[in-house]
N, CA, C and O atoms as a Tinker XYZ file with bonds, in Angstrom:
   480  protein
     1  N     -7.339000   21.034000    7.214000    73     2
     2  CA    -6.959000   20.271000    6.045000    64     1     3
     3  C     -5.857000   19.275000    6.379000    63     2     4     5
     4  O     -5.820000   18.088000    6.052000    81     3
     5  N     -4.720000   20.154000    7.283000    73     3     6
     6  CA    -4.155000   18.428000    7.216000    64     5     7
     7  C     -4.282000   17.681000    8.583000    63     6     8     9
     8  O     -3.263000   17.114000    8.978000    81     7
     9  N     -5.300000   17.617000    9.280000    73     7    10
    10  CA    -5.998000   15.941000    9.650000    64     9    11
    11  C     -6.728000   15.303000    9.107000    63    10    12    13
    12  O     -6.817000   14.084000    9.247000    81    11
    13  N     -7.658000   16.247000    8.096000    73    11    14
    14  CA    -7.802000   15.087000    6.884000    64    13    15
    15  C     -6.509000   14.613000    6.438000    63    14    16    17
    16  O     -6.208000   13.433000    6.619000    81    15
    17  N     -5.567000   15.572000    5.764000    73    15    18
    18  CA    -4.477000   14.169000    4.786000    64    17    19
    19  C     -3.834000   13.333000    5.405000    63    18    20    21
    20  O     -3.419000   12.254000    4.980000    81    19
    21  N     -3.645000   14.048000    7.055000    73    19    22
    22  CA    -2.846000   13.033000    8.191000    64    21    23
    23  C     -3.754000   11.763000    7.941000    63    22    24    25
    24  O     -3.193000   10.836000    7.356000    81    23
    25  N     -5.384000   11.547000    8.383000    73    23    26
    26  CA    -6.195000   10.737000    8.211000    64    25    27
    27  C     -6.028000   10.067000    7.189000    63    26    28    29
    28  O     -6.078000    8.847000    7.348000    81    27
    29  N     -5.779000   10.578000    5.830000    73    27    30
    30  CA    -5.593000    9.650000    4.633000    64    29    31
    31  C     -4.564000    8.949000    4.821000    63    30    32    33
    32  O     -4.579000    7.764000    5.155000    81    31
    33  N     -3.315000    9.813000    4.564000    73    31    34
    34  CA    -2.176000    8.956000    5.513000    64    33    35
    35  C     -1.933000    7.244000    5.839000    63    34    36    37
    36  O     -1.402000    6.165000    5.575000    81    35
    37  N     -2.697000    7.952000    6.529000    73    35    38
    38  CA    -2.928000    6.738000    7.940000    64    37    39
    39  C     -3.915000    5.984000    7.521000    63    38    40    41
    40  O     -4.207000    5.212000    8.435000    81    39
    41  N     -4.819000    5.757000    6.263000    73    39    42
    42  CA    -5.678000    5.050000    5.993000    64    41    43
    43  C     -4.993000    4.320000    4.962000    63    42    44    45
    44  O     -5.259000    3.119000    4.938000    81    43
    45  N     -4.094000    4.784000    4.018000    73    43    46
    46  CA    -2.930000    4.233000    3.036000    64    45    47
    47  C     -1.997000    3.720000    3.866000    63    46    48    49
    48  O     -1.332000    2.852000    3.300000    81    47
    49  N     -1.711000    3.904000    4.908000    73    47    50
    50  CA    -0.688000    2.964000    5.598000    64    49    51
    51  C     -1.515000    1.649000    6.469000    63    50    52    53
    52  O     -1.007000    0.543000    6.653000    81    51
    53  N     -2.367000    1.906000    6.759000    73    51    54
    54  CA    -2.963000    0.611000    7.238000    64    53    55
    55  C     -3.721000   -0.452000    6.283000    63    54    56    57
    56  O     -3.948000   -1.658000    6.377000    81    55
    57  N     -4.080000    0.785000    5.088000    73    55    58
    58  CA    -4.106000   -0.535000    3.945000    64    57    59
    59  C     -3.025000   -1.586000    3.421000    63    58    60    61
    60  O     -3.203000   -2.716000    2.966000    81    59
    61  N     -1.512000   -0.658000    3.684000    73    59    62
    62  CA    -0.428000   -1.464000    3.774000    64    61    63
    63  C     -0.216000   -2.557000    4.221000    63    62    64    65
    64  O      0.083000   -3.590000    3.620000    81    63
    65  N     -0.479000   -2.224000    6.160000    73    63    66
    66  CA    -0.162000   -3.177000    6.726000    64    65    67
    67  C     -0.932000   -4.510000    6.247000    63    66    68    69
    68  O     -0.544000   -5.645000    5.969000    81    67
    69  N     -2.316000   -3.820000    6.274000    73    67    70
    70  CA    -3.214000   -5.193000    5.734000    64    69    71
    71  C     -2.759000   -6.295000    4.361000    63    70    72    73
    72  O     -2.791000   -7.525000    4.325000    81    71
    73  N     -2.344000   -5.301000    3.308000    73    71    74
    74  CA    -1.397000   -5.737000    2.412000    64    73    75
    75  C     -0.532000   -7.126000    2.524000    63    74    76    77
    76  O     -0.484000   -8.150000    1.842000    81    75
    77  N      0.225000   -6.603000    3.882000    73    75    78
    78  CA     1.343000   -7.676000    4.167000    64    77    79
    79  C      0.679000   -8.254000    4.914000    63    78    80    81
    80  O      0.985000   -9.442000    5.013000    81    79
    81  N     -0.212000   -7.897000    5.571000    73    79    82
    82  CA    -0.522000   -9.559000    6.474000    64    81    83
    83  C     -1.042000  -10.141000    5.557000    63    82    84    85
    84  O     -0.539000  -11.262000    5.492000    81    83
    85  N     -1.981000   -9.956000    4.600000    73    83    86
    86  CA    -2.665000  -10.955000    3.704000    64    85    87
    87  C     -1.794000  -11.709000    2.173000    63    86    88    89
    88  O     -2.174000  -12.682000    1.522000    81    87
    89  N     -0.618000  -10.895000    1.962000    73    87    90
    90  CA     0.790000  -11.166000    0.763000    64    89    91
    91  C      1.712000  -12.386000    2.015000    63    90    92    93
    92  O      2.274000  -13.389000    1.576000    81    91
    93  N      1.707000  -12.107000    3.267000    73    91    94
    94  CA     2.799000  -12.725000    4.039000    64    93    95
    95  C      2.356000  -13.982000    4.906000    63    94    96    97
    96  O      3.114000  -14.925000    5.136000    81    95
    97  N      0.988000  -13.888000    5.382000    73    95    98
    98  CA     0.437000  -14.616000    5.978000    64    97    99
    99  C     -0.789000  -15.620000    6.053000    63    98   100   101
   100  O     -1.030000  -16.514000    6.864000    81    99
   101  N     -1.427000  -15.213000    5.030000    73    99   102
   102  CA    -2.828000  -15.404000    4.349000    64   101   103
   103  C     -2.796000  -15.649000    3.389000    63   102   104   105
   104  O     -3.833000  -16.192000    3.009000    81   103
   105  N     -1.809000  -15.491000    2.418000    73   103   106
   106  CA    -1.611000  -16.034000    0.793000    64   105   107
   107  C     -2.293000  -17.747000    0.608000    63   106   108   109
   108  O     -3.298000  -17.896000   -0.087000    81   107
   109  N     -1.757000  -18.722000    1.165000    73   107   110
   110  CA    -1.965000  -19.765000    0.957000    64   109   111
   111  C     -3.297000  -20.384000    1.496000    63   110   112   113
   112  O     -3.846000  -21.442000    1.190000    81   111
   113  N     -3.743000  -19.172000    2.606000    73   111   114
   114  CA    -5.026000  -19.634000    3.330000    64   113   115
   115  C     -6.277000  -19.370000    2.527000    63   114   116   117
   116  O     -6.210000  -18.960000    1.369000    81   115
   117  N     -7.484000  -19.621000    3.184000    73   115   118
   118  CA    -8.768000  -19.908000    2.097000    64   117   119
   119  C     -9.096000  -18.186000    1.588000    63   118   120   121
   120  O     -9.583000  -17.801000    0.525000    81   119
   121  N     -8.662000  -17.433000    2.689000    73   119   122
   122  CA    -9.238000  -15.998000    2.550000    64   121   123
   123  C     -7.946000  -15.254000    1.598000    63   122   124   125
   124  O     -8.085000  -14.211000    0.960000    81   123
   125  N     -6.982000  -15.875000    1.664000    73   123   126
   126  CA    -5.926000  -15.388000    0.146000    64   125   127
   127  C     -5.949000  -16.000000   -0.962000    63   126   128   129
   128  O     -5.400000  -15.591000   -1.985000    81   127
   129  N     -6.684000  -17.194000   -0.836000    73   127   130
   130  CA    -6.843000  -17.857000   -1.659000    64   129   131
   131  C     -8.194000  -17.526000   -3.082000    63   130   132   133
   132  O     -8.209000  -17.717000   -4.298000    81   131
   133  N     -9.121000  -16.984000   -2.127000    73   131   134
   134  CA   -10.487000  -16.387000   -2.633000    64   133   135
   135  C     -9.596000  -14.953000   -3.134000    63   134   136   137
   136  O     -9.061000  -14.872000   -4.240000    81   135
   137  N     -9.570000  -14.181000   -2.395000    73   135   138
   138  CA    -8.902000  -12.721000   -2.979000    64   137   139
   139  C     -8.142000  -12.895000   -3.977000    63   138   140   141
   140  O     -8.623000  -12.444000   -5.016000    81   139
   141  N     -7.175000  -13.356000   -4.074000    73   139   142
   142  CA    -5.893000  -13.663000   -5.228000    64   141   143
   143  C     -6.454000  -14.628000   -6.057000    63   142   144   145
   144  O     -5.616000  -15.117000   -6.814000    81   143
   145  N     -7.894000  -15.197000   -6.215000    73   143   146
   146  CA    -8.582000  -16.449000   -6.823000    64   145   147
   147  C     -7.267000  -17.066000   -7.440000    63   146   148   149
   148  O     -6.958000  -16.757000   -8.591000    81   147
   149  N     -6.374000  -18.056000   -6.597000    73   147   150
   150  CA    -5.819000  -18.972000   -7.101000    64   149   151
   151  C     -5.959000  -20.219000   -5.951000    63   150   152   153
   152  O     -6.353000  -20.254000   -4.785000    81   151
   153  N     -5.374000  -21.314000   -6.996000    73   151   154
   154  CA    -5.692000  -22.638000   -6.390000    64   153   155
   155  C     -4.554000  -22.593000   -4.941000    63   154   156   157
   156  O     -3.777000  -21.698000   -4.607000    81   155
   157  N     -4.839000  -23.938000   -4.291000    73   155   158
   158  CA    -4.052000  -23.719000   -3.056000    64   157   159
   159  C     -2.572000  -24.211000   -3.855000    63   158   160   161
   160  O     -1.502000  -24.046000   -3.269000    81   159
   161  N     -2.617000  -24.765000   -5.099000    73   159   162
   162  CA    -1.349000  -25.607000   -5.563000    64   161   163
   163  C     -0.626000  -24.042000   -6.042000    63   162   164   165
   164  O      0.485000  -23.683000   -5.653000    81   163
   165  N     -1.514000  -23.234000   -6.956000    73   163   166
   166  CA    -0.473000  -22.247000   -7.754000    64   165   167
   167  C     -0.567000  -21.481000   -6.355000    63   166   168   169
   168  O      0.504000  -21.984000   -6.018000    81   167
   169  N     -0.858000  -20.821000   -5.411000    73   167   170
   170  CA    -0.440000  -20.012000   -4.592000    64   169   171
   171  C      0.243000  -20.936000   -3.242000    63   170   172   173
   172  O     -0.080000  -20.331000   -2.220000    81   171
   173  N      0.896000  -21.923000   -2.963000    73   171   174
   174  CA     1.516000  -22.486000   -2.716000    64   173   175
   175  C      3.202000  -22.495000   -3.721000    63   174   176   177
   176  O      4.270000  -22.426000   -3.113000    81   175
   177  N      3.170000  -22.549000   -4.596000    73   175   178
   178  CA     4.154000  -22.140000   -5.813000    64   177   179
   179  C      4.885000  -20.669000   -5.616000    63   178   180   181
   180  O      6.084000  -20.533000   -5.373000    81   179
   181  N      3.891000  -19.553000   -5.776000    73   179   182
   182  CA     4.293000  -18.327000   -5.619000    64   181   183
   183  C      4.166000  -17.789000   -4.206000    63   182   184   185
   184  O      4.501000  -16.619000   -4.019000    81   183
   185  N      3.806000  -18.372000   -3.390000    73   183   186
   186  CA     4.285000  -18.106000   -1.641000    64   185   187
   187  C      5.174000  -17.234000   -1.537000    63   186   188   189
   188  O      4.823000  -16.080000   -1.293000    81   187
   189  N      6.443000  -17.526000   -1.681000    73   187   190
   190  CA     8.117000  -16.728000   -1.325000    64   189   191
   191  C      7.522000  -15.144000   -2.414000    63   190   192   193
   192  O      7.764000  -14.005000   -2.018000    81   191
   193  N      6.763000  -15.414000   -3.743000    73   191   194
   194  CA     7.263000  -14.037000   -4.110000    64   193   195
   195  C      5.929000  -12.935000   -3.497000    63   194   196   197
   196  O      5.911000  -11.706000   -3.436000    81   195
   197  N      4.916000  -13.926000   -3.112000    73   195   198
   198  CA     3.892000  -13.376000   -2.462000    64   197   199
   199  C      4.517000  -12.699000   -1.298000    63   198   200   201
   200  O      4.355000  -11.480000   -1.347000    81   199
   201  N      5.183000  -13.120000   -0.265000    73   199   202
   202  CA     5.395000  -13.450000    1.036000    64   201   203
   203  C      7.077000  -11.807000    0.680000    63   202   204   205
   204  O      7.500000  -11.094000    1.590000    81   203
   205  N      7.597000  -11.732000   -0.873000    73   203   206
   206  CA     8.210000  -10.674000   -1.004000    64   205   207
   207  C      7.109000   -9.432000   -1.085000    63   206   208   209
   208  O      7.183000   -8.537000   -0.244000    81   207
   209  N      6.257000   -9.402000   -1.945000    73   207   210
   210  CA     5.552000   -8.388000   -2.165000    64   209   211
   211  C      4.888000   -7.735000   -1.011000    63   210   212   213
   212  O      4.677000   -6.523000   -1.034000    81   211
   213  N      4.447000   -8.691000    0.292000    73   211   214
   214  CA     4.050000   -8.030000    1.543000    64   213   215
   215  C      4.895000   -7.277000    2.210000    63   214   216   217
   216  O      4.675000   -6.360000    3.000000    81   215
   217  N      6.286000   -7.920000    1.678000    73   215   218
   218  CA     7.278000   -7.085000    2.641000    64   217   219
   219  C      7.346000   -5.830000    2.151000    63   218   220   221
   220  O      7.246000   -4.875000    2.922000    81   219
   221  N      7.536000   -5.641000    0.711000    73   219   222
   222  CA     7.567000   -4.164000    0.501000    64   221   223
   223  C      6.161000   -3.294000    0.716000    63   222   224   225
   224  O      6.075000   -2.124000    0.345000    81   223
   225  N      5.293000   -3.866000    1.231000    73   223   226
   226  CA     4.131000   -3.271000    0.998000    64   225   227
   227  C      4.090000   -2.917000    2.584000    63   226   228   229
   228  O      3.322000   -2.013000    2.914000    81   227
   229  N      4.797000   -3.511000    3.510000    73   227   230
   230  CA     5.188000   -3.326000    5.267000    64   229   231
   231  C      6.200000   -1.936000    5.071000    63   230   232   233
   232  O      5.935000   -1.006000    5.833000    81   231
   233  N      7.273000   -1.743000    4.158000    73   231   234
   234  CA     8.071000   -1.002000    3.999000    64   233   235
   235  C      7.576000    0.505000    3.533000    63   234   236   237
   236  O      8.270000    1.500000    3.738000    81   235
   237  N      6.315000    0.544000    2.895000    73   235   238
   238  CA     5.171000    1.413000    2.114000    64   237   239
   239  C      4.767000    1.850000    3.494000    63   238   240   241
   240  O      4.823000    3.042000    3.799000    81   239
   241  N      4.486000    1.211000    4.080000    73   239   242
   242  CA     3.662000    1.677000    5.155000    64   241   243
   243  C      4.314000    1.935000    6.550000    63   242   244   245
   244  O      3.822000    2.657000    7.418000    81   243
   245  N      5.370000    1.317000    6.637000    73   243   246
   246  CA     6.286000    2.134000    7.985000    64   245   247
   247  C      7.174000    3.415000    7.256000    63   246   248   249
   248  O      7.786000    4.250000    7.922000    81   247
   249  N      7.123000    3.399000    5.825000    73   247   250
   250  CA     7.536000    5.268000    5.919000    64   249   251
   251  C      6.548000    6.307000    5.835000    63   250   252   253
   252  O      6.699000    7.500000    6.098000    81   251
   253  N      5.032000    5.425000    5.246000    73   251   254
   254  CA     3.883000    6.691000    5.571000    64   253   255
   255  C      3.777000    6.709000    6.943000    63   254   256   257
   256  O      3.190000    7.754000    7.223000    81   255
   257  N      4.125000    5.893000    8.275000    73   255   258
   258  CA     4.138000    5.947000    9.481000    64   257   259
   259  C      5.149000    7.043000    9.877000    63   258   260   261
   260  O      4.679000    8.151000   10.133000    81   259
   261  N      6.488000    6.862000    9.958000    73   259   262
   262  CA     7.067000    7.575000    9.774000    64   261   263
   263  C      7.017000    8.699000    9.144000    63   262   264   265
   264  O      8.014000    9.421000    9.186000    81   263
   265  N      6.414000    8.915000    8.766000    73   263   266
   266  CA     5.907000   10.651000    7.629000    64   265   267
   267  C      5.542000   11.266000    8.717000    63   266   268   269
   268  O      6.121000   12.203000    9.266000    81   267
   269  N      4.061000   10.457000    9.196000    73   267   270
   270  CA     2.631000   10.829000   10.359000    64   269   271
   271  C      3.808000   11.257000   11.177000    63   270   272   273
   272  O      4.069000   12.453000   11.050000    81   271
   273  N      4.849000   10.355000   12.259000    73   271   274
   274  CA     5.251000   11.005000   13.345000    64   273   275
   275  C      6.288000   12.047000   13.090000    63   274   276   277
   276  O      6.170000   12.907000   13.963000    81   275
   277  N      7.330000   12.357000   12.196000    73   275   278
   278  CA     8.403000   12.715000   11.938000    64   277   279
   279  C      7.952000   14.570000   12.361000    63   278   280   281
   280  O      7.122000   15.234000   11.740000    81   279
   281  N      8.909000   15.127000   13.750000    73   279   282
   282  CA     8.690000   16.413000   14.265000    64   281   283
   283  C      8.656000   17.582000   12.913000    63   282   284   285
   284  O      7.681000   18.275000   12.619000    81   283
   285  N      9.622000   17.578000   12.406000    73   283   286
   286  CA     9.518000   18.531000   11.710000    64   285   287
   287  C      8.627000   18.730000   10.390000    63   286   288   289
   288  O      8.917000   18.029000    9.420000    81   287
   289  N      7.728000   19.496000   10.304000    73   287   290
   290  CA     6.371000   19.742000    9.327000    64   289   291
   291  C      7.022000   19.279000    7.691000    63   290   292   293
   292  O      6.509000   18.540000    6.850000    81   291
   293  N      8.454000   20.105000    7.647000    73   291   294
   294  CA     9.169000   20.308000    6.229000    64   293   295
   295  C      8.804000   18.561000    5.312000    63   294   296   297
   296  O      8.194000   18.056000    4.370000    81   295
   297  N      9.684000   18.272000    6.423000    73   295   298
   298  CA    10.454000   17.066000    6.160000    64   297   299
   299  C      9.179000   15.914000    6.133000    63   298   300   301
   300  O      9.161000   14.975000    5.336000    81   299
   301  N      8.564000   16.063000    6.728000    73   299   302
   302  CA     7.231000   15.171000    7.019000    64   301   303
   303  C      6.424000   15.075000    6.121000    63   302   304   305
   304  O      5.738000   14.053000    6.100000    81   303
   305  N      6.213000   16.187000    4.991000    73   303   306
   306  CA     5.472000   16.314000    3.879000    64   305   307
   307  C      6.135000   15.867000    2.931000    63   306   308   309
   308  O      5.504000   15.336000    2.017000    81   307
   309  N      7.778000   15.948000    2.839000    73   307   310
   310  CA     8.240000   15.755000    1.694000    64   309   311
   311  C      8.423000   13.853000    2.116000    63   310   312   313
   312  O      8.561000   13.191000    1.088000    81   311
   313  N      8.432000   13.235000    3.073000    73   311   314
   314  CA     8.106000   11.976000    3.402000    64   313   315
   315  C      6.964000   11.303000    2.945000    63   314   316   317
   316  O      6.964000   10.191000    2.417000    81   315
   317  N      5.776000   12.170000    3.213000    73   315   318
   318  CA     4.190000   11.891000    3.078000    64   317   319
   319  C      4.530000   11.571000    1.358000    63   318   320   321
   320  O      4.310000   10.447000    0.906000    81   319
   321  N      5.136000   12.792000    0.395000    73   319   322
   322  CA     4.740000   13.021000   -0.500000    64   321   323
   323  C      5.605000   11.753000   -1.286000    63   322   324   325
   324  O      4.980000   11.012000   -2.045000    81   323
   325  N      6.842000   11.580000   -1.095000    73   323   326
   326  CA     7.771000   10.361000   -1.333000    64   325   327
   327  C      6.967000    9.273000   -1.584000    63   326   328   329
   328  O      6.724000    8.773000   -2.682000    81   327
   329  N      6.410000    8.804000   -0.072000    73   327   330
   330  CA     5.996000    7.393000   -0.081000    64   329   331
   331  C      4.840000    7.327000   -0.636000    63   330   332   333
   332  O      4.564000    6.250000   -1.165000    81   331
   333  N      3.729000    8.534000   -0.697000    73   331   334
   334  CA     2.893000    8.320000   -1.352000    64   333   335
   335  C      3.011000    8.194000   -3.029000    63   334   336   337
   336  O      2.425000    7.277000   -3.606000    81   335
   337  N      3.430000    8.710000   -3.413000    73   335   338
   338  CA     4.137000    8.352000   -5.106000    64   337   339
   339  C      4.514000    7.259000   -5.150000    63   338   340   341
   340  O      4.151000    6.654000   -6.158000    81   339
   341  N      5.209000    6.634000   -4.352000    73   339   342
   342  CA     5.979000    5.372000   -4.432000    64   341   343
   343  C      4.433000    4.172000   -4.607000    63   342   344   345
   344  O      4.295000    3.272000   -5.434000    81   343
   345  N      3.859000    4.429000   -3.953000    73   343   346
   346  CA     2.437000    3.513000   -3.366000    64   345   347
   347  C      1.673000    3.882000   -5.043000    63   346   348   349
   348  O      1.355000    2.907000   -5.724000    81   347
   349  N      1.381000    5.561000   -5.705000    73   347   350
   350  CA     0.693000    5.598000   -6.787000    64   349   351
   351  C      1.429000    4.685000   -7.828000    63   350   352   353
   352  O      0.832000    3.877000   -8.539000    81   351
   353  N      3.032000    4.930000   -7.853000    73   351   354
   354  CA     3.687000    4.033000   -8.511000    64   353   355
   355  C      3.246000    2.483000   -8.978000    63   354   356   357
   356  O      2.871000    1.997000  -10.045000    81   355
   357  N      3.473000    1.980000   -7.686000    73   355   358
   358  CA     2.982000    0.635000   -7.338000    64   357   359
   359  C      1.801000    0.076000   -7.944000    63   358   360   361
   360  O      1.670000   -0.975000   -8.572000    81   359
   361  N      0.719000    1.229000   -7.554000    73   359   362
   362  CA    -0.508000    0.600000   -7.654000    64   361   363
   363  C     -0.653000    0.678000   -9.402000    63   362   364   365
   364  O     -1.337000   -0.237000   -9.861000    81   363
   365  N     -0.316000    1.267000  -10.011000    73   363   366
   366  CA    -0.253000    1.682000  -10.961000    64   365   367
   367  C      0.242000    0.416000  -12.167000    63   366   368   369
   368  O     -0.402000    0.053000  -13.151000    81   367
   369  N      1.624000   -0.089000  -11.683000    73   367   370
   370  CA     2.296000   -0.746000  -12.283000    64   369   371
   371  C      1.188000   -2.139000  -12.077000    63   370   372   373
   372  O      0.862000   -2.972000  -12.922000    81   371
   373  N      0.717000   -2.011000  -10.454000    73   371   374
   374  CA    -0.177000   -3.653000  -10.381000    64   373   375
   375  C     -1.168000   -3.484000  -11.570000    63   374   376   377
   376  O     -1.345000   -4.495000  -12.250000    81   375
   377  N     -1.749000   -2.505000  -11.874000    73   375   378
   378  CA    -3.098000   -2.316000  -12.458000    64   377   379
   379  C     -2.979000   -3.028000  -13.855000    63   378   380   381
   380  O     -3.659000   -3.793000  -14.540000    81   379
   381  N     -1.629000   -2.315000  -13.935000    73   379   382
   382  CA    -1.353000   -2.727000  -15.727000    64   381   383
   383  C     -0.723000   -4.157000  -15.675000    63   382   384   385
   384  O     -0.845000   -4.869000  -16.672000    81   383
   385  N     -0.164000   -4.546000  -14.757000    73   383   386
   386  CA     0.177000   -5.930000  -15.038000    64   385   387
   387  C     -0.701000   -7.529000  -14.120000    63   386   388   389
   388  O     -0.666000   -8.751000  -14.264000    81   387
   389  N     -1.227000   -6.782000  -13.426000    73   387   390
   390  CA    -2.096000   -8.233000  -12.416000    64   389   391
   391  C     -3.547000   -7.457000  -12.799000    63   390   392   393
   392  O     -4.249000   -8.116000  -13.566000    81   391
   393  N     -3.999000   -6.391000  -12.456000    73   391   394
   394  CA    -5.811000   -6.616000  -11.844000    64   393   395
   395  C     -5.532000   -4.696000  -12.140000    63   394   396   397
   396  O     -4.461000   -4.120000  -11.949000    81   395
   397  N     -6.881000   -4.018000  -12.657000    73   395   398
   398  CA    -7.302000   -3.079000  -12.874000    64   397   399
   399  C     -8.013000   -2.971000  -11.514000    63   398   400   401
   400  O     -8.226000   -1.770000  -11.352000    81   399
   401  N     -8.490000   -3.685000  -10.434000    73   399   402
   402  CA    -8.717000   -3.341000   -9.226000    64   401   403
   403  C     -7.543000   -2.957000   -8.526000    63   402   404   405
   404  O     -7.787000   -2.049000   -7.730000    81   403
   405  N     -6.129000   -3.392000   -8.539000    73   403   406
   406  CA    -5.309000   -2.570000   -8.111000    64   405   407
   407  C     -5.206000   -0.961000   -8.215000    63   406   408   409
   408  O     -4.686000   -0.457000   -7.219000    81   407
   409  N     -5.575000   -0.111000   -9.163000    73   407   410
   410  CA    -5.740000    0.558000   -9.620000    64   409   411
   411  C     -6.597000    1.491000   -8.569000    63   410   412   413
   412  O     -6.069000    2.265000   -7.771000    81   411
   413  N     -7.812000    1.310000   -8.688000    73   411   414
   414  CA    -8.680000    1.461000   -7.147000    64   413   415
   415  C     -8.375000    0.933000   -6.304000    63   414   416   417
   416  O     -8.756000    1.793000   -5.510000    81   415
   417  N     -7.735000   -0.258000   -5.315000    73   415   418
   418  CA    -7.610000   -0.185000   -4.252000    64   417   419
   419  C     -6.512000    0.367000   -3.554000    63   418   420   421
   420  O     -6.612000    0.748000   -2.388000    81   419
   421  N     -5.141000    0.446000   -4.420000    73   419   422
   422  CA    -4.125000    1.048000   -3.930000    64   421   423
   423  C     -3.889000    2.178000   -4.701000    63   422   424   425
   424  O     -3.957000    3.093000   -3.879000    81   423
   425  N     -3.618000    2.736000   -5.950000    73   423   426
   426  CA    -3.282000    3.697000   -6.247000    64   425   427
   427  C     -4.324000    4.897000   -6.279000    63   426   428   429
   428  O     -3.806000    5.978000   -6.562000    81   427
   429  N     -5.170000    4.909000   -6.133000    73   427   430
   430  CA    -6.342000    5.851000   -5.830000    64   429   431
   431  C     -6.540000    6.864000   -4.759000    63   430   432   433
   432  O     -6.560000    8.095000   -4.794000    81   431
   433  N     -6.702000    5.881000   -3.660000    73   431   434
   434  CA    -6.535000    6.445000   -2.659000    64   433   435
   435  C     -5.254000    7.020000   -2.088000    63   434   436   437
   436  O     -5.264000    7.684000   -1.052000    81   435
   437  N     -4.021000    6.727000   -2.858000    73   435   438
   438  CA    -2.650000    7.553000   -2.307000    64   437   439
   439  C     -2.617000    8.430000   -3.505000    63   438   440   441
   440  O     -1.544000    8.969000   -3.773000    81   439
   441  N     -3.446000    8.602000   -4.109000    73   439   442
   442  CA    -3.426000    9.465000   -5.223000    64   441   443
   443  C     -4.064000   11.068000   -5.001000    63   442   444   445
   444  O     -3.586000   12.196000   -5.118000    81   443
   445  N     -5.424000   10.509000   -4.612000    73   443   446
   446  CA    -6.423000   11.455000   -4.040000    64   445   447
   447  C     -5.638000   12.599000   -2.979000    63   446   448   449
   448  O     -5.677000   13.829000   -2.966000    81   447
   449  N     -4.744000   11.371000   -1.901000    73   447   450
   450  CA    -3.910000   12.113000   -1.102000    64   449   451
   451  C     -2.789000   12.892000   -1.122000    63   450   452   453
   452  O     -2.515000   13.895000   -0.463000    81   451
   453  N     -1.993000   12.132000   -2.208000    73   451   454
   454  CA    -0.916000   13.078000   -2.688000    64   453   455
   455  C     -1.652000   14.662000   -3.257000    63   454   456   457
   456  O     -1.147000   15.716000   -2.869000    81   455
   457  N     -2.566000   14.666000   -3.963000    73   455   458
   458  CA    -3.203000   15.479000   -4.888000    64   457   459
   459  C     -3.860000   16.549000   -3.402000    63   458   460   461
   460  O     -3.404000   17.664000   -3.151000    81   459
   461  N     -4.536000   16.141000   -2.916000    73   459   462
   462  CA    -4.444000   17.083000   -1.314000    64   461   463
   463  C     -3.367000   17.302000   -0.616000    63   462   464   465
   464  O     -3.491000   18.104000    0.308000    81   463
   465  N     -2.239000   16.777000   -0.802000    73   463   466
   466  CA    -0.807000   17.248000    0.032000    64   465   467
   467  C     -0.596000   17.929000   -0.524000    63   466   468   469
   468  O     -0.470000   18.901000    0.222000    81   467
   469  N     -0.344000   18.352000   -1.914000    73   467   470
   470  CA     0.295000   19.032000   -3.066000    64   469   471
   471  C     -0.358000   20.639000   -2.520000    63   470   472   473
   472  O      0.099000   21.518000   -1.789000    81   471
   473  N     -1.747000   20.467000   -3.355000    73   471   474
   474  CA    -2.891000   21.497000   -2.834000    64   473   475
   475  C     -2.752000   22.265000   -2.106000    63   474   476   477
   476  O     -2.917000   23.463000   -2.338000    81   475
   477  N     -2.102000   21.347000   -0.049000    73   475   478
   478  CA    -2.403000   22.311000    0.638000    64   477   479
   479  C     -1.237000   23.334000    0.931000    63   478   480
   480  O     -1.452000   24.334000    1.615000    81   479
């Protein structure tokens, strides 16, 4: 059971990273542009707060990293379990205020996982 949640984990943290490369780096390009369906003028505008939101979403995902390596089991779960709340949080708050696909793409899946950390 837990290399599955390690696996989830690690599938919520690389959705992260992806997060920020596409909030930090890709916002203004054609493929952030299609995803976030805004023009190149309004996502040119909100760049800087785009280009904030990746960062915390890099920060989401180097403490579920940090969870994965951290030696001691205790402490590692109560890490896992932290950042994953923080991420249901998140996704949660996006859902209700930008896109009900937030909802499913981020808070779901750290949801599912928290709900198997808890469990095991």
């Amino acid at each position: 059971m837990s290399l599955l949640i390690n696996c989830l984990v690690g599938f919520v943290a690389i959705q992260h990273v992806g997060f920020l490369v596409l909030e930090m780096f890709l916002f203004t390009q054609p493929i952030g542009l299609k995803i976030f369906r805004q023009t190149a003028e309004q996502a040119q505008i909100s760049a800087v707060l785009a280009a904030n939101q990746g960062l915390y979403n890099g920060f989401l995902a180097a403490g579920l990293v940090w969870a994965l390596l951290h030696p001691a089991p205790d402490v590692a779960t109560q890490l896992k379990m932290f950042f994953l709340g923080c991420v249901v949080v998140a996704g949660l708050y996006g859902a209700y205020s930008v896109s009900i696909k937030i909802l499913i793409m981020q808070a779901l899946p750290a949801a599912v996982t928290l709900a198997l950390l808890i469990l095991a």
